[in-house]
Structure formats: C-alpha cells, structure tokens
C-alpha positions as CSV (number, residue, x, y, z in Angstrom):
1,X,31.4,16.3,-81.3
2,X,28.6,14.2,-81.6
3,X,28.8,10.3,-82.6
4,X,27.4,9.9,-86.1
5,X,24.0,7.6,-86.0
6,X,25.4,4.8,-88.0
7,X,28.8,4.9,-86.2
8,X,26.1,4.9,-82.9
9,X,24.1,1.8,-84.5
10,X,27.3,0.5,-84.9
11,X,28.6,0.6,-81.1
12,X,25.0,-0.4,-79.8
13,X,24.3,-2.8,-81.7
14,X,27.5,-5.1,-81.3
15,X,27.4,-4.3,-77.7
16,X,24.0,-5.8,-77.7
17,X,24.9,-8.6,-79.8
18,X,27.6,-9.7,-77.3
19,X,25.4,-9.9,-74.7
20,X,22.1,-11.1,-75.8
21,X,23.1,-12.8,-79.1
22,X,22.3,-11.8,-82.4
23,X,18.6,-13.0,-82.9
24,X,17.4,-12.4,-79.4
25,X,18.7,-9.0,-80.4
26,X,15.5,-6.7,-82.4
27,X,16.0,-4.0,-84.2
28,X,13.5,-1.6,-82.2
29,X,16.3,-2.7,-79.4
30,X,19.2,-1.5,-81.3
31,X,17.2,1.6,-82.0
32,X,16.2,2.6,-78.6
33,X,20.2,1.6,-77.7
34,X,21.3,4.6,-80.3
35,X,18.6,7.1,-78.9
36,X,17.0,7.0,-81.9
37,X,12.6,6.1,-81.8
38,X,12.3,2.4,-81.3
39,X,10.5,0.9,-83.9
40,X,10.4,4.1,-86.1
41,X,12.5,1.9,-88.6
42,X,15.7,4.9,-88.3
43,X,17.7,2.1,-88.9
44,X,17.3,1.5,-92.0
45,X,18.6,4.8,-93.4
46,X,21.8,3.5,-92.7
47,X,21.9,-0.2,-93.1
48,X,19.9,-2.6,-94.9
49,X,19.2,-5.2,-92.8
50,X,19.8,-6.4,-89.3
51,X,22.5,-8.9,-90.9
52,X,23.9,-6.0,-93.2
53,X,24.3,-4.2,-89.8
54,X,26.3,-7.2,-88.3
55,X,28.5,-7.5,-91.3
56,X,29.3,-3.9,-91.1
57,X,30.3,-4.5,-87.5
58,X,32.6,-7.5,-88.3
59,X,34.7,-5.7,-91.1
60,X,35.3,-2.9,-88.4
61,X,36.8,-5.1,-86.3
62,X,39.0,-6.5,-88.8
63,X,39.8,-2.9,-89.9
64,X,41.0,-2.2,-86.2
65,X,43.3,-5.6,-86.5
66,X,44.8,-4.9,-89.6
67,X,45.7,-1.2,-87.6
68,X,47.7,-2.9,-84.7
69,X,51.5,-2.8,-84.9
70,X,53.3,-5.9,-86.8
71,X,53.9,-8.6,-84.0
72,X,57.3,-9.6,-84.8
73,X,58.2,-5.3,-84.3
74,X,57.0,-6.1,-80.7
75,X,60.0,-8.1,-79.5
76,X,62.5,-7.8,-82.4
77,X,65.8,-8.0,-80.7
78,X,65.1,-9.2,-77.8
79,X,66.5,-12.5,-77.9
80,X,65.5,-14.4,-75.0
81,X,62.7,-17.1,-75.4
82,X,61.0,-16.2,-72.0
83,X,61.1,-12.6,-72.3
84,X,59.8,-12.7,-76.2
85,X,57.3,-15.3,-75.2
86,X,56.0,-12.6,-72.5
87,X,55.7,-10.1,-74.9
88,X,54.0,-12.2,-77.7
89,X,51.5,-13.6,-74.8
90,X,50.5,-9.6,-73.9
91,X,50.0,-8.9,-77.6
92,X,48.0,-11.9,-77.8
93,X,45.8,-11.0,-74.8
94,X,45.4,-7.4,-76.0
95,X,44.5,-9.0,-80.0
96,X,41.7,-11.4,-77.5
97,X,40.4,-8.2,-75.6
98,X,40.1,-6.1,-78.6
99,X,38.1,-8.9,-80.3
100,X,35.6,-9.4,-76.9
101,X,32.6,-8.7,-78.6
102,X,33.1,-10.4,-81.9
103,X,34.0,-12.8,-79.6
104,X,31.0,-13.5,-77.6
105,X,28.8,-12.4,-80.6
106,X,30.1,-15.7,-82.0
107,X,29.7,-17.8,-78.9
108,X,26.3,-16.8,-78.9
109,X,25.2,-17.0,-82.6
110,X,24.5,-20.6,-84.2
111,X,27.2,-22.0,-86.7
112,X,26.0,-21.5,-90.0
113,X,23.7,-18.1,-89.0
114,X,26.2,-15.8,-90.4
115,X,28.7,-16.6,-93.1
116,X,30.6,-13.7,-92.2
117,X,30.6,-14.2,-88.8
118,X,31.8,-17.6,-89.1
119,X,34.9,-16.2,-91.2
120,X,35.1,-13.7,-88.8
121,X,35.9,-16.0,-86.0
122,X,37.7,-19.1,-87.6
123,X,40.2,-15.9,-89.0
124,X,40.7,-14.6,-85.5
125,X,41.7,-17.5,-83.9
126,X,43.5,-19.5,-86.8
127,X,45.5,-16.1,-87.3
128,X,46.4,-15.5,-83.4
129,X,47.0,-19.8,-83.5
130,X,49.7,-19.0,-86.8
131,X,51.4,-16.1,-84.8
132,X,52.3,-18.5,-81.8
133,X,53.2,-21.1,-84.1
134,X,55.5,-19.1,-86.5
135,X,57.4,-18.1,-82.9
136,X,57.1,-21.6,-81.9
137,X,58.8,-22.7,-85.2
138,X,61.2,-19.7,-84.8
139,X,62.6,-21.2,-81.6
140,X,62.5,-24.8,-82.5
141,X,62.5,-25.1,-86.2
142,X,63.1,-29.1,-86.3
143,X,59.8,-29.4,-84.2
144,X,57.7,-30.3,-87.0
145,X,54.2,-28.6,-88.2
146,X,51.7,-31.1,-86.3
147,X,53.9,-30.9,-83.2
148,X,54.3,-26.9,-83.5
149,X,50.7,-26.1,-84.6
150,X,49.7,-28.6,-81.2
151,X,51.3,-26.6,-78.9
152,X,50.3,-23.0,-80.5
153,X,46.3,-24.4,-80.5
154,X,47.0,-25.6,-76.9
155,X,48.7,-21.6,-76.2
156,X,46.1,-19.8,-77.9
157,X,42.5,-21.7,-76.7
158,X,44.4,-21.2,-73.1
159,X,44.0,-17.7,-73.3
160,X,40.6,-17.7,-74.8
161,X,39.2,-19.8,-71.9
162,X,40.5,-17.6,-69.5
163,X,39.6,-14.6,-71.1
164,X,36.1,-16.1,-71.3
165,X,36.2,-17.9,-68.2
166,X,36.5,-14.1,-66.9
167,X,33.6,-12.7,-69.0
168,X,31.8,-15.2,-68.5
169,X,31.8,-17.4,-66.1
170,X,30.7,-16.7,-62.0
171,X,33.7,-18.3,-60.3
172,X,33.2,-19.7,-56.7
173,X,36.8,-18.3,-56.1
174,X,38.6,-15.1,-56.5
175,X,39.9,-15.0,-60.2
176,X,43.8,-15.2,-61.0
177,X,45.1,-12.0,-61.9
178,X,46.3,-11.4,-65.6
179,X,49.4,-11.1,-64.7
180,X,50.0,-14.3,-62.4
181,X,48.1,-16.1,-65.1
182,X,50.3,-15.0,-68.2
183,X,53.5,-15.6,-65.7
184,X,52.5,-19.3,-65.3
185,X,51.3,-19.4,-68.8
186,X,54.9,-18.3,-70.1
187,X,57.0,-20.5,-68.1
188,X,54.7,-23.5,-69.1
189,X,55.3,-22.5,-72.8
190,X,58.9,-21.9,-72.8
191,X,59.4,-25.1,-70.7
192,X,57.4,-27.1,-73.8
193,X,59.2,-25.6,-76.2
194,X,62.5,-26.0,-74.6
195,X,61.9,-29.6,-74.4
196,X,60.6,-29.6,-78.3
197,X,63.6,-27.8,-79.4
198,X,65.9,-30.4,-77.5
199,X,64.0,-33.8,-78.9
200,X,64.5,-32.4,-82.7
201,X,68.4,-32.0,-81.8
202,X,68.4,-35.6,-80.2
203,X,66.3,-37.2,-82.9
C-alpha cells in the first residue's frame, strides 16, 4: 500500500530537517524528497506552513513516546540494582534512538526558532532526566533531590553525548560498542548510587 503524501511530507521532511536544519531546509526540497513537483507548492494541500509541517512532526514523535511500554513494567521484580539499572539504561537508549531526529533537528535549529520545538526538546530530556531520578530515589531515598537529580542529569547527558558523539562526530578511533559502553555506564552508576545510598544511612 502506498504511503499517504502527508504521512510522506511527514517522513521527508524531518529526515531533512535532521540533517540540514530546519531553515537551510526549503520547501521545493521537501517536495522533491516526497516525489511530489518541486516548487509546484503540493505542500500546501496538506500543511500550512513549513513551521505547521514541523509542529506536525514534533507531536508525532511525542505520539510514538506516549506509545512505549510504562518503564517501571520493564524491570518490575527484578530486584537487583545492577540488573534494573541495565534494563532502565536500554530503555533509555532505545527512548534516545527513537527521538534521533527530533534530536538533531533541535541541535541544529536556533533557541527560540520554534516554540514547539523548544518544548519538544526540554520535555524529552527533562522527562528521560525524571525517570533516572525517580529510580535513583527508589534506591536511595535519603539521597536528597539536588543530589539525586545531579547524578540522573550526569546519567542521562552521558548517553546523549554518546549517542551524538556516534551520529555525529568523525572519531579518530574505532567507536565503543553499545554494549561495552552501557556495561561501564551501569557499573559507574550503581557504584554512585551505592555510595549515595550508604552516606544518607551514615549521616
């Protein structure tokens, strides 16, 4: 079955957003992306604007979000800091690689461009930083909301750079696979919050 046209403007033109930005991003482009006639104006049958198309784009994204399985239903049982601390840093990196091109869209737009897109972003990553901190607080619940909220920001922009750091960024060296990285990521984490939950006993 055939894509619909919007959903095709859709797919095209966040793809093209998340790799040449927003403005550098012209509508004849977007267009030509669909295999519709550049510049016949085919676009605007379906959306508005260039930043009506955008905003459609961000509330699908949070549409698939609000989709994905509750977090906590993810390790529920499990019991064992490390082993739900693996889990919750695989649901994190899946949230991050669902989110790629809002992601990058972001990076590459101005503050203050898109209202929306601002929202957008600050939701993702406060929301991911809240999971890691409600866990955090789950496992040591005397640790204090500067001190837990520190080490969930420190957790989650971890995983962004490296996510980004993959996307993004031509490495001199061979790249560390996911898997080693989310290892040492998950052993640095329980270590810390170890530690945390043993100086709120102490103090």
């Amino acid at each position: 079955m055939a894509t619909p046209t919007r959903d095709r403007l859709l797919d095209e033109a966040m793809r093209l957003f998340s790799h040449k930005g927003f403005e550098a991003t012209s509508v004849s482009q977007i267009e030509a992306a669909a295999g519709l006639a550049a510049g016949s104006g085919a676009l605007y049958r379906h959306f508005k604007s260039k930043d009506a198309l955008l905003a459609a784009g961000i509330d699908r994204q949070l549409d698939r979000r609000a989709a994905m399985a509750d977090i906590r239903g993810l390790f529920a049982g499990l019991g064992d800091l490390h082993s739900e601390l693996t889990v919750l840093g695989r649901y994190l990196l899946a949230v991050i690689d669902q989110e790629t091109e809002l992601l990058q869209i972001a990076a590459r737009t101005p503050a203050g461009l898109s209202e929306r897109l601002d929202t957008a972003h600050a939701a993702l990553v406060n929301g991911l930083t809240a999971e890691l901190q409600g866990w955090i607080t789950t496992w040591a619940p005397q640790g204090g909301a500067e001190q837990t909220h520190l080490l969930a920001a420190l957790g989650i922009n971890s995983l962004l750079g490296e996510r980004f750091a993959a996307n993004r960024v031509r490495q001199l060296e061979a790249p560390l696979s996911e898997d080693r990285y989310l290892q040492e990521w998950t052993a640095v984490l329980t270590a810390r919050v170890k530690s945390l939950s043993t100086e709120s006993q102490s103090t």
